[in-house]
MDTraj code that builds the backbone (N, CA, C; nanometers):
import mdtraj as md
import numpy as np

residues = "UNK UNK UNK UNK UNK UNK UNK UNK UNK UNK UNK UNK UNK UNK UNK UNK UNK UNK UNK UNK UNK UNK UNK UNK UNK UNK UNK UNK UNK UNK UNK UNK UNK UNK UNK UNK UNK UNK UNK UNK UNK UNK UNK UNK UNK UNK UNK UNK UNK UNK UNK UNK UNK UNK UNK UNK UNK UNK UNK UNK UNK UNK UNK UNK UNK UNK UNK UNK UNK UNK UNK UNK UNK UNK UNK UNK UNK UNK UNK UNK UNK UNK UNK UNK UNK UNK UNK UNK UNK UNK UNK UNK UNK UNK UNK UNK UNK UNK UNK UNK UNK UNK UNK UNK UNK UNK UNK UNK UNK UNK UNK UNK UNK UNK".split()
xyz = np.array([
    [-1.0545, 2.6360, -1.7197],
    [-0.9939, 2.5101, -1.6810],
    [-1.1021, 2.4218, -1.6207],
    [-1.1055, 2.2973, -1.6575],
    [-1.2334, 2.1942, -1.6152],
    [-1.1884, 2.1485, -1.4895],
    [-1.2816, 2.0997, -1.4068],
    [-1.2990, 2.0396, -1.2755],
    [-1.1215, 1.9289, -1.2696],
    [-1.1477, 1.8308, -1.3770],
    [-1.0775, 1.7663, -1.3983],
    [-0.9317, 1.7822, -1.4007],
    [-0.8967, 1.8604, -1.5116],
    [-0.7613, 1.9156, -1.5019],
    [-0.7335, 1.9586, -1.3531],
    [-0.7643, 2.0444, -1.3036],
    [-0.7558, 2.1007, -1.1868],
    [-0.7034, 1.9955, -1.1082],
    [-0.7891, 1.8792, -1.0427],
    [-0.7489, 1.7449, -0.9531],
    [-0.6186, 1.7130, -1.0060],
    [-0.5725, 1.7340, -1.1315],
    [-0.4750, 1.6024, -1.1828],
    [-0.3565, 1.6662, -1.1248],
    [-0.3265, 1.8134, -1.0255],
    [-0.1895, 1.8488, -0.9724],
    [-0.2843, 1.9450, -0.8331],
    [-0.1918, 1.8502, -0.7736],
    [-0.2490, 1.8894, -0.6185],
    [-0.2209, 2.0337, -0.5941],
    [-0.3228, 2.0991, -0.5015],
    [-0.2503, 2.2548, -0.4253],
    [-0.1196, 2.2636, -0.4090],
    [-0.0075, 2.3414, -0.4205],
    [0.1040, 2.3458, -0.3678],
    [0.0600, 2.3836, -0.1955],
    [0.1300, 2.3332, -0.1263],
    [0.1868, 2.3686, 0.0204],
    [0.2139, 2.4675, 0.0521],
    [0.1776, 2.5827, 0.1382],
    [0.2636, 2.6954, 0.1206],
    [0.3589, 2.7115, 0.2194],
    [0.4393, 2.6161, 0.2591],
    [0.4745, 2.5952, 0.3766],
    [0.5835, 2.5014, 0.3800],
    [0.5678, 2.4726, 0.2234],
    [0.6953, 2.3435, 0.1604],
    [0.7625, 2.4545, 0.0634],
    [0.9215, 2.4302, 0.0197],
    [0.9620, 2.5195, -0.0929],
    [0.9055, 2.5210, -0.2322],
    [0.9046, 2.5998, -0.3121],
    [0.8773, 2.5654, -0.4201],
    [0.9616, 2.4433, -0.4984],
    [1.0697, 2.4828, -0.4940],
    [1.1838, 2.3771, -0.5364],
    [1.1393, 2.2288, -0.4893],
    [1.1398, 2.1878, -0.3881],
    [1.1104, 2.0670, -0.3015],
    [0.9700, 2.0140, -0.4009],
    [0.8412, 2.1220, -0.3573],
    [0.7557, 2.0894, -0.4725],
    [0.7691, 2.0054, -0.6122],
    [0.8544, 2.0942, -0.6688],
    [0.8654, 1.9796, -0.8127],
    [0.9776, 1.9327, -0.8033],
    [1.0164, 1.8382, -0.7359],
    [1.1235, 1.7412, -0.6800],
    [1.0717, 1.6461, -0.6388],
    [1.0060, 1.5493, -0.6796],
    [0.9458, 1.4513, -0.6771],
    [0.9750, 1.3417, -0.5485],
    [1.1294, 1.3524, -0.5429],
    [1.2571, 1.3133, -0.4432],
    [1.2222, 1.3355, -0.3168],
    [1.1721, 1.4576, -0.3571],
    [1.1626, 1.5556, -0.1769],
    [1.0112, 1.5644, -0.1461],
    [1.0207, 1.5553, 0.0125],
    [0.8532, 1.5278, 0.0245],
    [0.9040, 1.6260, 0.1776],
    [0.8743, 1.7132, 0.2296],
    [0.9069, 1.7641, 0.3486],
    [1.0172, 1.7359, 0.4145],
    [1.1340, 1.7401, 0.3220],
    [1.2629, 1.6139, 0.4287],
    [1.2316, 1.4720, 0.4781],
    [1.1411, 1.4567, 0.4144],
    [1.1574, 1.2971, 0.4876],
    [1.2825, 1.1899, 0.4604],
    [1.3104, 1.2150, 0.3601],
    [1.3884, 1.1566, 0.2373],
    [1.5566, 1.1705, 0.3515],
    [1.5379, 1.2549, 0.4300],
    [1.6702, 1.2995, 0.4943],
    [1.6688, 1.2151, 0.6515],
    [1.5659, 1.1498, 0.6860],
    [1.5867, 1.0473, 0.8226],
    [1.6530, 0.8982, 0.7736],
    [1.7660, 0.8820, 0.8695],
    [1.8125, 0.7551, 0.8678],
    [1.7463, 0.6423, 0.9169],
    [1.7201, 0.7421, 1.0469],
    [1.6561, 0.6581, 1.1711],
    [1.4823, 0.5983, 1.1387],
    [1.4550, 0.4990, 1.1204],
    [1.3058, 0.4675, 1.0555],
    [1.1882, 0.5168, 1.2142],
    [1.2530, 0.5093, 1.3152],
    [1.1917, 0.5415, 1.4010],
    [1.1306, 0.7292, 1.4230],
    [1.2703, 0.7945, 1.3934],
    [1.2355, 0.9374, 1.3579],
    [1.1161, 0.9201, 1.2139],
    [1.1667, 0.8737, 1.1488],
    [1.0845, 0.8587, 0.9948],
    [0.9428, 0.8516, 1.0608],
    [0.9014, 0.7453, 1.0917],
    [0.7878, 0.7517, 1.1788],
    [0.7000, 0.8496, 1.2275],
    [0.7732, 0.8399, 1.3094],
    [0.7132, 0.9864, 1.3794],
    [0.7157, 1.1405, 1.2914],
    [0.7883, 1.1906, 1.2601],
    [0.7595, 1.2717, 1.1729],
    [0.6706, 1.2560, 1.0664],
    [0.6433, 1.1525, 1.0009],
    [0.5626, 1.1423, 0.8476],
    [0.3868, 1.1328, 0.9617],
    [0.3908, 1.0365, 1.0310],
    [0.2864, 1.0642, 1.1394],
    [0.2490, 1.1769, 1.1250],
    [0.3246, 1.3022, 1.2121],
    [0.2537, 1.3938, 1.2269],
    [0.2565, 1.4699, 1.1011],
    [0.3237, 1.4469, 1.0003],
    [0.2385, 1.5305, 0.8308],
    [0.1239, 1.4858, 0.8219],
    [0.1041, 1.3373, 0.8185],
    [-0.0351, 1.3006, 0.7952],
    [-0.1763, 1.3334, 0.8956],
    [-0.1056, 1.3574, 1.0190],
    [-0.2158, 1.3762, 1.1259],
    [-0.2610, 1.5364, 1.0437],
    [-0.1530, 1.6040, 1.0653],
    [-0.1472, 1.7564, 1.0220],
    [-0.2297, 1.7687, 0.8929],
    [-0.2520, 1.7028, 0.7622],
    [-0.2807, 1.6624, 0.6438],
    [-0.4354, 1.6662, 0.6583],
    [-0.4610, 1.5650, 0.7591],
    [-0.5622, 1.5042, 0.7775],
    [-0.6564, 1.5958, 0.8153],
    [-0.5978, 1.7046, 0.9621],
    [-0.6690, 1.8305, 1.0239],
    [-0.6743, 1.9068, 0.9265],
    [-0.5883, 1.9168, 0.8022],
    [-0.5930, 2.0256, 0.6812],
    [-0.7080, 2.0231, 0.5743],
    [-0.7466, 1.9030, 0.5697],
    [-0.8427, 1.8157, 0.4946],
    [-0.9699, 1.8395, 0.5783],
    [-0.9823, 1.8359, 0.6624],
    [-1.0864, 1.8245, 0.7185],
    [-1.1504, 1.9563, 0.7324],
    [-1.0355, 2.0975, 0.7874],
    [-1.0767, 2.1964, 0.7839],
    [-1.0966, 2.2641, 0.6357],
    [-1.0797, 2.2106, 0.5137],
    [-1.0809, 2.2500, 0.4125],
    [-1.2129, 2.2627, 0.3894],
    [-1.2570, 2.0773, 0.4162],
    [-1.3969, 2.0529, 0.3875],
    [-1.4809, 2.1134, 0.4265],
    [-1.4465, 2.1715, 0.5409],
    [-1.5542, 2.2676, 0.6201],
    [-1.6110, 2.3525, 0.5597],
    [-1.4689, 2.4246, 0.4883],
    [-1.4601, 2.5890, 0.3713],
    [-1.5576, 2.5884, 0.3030],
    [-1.5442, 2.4437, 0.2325],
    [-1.6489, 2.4107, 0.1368],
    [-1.7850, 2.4154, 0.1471],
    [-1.7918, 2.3259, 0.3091],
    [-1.9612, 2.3029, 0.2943],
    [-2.0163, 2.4760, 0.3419],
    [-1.8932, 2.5357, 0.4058],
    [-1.9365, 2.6929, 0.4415],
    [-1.9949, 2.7812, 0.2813],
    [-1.9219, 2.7705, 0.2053],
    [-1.9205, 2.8385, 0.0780],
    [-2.0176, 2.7568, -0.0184],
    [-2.0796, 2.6329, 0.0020],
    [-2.1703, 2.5708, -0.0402],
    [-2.2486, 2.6189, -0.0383],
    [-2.3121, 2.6361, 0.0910],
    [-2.4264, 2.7010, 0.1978],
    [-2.4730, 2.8673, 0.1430],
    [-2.3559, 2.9336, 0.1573],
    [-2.3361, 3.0437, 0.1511],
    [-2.4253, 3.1011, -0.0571],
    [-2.3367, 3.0237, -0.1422],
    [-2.3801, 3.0239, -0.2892],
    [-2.5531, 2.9309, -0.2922],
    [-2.5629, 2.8554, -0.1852],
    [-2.7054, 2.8080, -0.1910],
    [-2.8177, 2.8823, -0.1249],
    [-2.7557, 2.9937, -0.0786],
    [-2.8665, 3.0425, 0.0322],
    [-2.9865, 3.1383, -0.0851],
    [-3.0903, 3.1189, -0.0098],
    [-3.1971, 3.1567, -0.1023],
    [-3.2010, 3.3308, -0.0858],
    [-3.1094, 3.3902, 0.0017],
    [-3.1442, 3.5510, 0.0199],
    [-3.0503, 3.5610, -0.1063],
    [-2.9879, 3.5265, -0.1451],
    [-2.8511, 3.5274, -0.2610],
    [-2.9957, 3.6054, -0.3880],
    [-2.9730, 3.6865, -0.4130],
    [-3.0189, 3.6541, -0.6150],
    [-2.9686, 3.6145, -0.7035],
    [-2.8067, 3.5796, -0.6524],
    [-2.7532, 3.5006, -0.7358],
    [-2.7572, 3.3412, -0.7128],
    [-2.8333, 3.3042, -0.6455],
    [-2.7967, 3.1639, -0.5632],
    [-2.7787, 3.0567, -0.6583],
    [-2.7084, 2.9491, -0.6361],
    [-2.6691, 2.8582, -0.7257],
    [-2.7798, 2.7260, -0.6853],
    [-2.7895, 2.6401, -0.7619],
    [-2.8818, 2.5371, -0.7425],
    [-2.7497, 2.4232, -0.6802],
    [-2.8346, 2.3149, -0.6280],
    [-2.7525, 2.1933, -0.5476],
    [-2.6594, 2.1544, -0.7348],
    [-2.7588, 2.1375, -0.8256],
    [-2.6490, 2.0878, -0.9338],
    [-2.5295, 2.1964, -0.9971],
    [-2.5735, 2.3237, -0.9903],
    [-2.5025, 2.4272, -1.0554],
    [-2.3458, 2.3924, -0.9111],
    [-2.3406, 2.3977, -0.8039],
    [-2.2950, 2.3944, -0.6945],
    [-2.1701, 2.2785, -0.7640],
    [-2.2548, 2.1383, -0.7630],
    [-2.1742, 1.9966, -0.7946],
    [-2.0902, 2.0322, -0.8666],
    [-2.1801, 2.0675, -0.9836],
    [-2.0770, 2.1073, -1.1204],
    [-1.9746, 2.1592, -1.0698],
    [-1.9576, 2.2573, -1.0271],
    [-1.8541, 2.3295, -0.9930],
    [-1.7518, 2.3195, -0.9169],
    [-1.8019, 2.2122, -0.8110],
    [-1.6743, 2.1430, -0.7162],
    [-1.6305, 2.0070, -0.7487],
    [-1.7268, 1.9724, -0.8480],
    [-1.6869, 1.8645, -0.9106],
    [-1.7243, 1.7224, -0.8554],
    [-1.8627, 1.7345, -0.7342],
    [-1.9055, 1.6409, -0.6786],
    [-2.0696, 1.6086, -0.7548],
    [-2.1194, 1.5412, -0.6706],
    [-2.2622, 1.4547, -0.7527],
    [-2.3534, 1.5883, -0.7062],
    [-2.4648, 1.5512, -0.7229],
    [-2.5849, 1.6184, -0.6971],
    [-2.5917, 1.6314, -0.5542],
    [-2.6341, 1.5048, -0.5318],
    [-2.7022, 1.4463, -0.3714],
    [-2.5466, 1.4961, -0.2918],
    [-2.4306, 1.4798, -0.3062],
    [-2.3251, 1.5113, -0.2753],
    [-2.3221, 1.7221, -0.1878],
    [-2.3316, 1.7682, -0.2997],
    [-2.3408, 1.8887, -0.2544],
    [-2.4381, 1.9130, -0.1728],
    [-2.5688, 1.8515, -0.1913],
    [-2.7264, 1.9003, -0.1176],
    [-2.6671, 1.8618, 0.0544],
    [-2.5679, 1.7735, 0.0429],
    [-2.5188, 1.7287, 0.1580],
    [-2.4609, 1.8400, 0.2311],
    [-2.3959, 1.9029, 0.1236],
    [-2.2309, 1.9561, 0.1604],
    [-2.3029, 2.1013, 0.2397],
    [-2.4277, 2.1452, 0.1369],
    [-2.4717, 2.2732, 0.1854],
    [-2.5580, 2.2380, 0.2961],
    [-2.6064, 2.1355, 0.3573],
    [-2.6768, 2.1440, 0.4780],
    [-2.5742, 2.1152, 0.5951],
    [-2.4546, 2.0850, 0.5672],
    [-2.3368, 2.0839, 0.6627],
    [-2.2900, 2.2195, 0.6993],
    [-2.3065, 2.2437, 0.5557],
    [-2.2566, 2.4349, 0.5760],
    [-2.3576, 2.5291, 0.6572],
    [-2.4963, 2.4730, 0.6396],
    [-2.5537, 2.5453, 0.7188],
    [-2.5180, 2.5665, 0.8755],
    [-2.5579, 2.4200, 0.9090],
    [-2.5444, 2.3784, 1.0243],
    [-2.4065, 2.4656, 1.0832],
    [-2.2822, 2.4782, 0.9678],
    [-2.1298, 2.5153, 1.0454],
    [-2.1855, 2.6797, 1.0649],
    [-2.2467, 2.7375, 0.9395],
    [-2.2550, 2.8982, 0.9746],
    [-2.3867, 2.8986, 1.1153],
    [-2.4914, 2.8123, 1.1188],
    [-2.5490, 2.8460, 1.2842],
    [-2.4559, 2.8166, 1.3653],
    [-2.3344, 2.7745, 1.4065],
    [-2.2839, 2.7629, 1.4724],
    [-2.1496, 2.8213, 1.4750],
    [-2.1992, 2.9769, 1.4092],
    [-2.1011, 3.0774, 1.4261],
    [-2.0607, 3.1011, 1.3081],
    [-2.0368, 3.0454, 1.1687],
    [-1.9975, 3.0583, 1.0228],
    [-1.8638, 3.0046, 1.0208],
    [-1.7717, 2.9809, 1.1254],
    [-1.6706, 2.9113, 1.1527],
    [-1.5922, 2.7539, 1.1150],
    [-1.5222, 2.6896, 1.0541],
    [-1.5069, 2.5619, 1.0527],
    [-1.4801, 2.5328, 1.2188],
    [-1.4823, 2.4094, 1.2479],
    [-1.4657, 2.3495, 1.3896],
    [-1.3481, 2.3957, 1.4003],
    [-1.2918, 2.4380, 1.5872],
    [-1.1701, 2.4434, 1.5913],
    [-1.0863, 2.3226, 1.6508],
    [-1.1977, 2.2129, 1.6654],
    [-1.1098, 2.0588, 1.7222],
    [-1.0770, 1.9908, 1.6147],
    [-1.1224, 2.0136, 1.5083],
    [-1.0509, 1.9080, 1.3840],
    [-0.8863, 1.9503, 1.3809],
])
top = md.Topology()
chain = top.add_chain()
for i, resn in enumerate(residues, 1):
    res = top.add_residue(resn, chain, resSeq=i)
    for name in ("N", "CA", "C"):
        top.add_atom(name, md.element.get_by_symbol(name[0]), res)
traj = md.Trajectory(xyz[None], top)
């Protein structure tokens, strides 16, 4: 399966039903507040939540970047073999794996304040 295909249907949630999933209708219950003020606030904190999900994802990445770039590897992947594969640029990944470094000296951990 190409980089591409892959993007064109997001991760499922594992934390939303399956059903709800392909229900286009249904987005976490939101669809079920009257009150625009509850609406609010709840879709808020999906997106805050979204946002910390996203962020700690990215981390994964630049961790496992790092990790497939490291030169003790004999299998190690190059900054382009890397792109290819996550589906970002060149200069993109060379990024991603010196982030990853930086996250594994500082324990191999993503941040726990995002």
């Amino acid at each position: 399966m190409t980089v591409e295909k892959r993007r064109l249907k997001p991760a499922q949630l594992l934390f939303e039903p399956a059903a709800a999933v392909e229900d286009d209708e249904h987005f976490f219950s939101l669809e079920q507040y009257d009150d625009p003020g509850q609406l609010l606030e709840r879709s808020t904190e999906l997106a805050v939540a979204f946002r910390a999900a996203a962020d700690r994802a990215t981390e994964y990445q630049a961790i496992a970047a790092a990790q497939l770039a490291d030169p003790k590897r004999f299998d190690r992947l190059t900054a382009a073999a890397i792109a290819e594969r996550a589906g970002w640029t060149e200069d993109y990944a060379k990024r991603m794996v010196e982030f990853g470094e930086d996250l594994l000296r500082d324990g191999g951990k993503p941040r726990e304040d995002t």
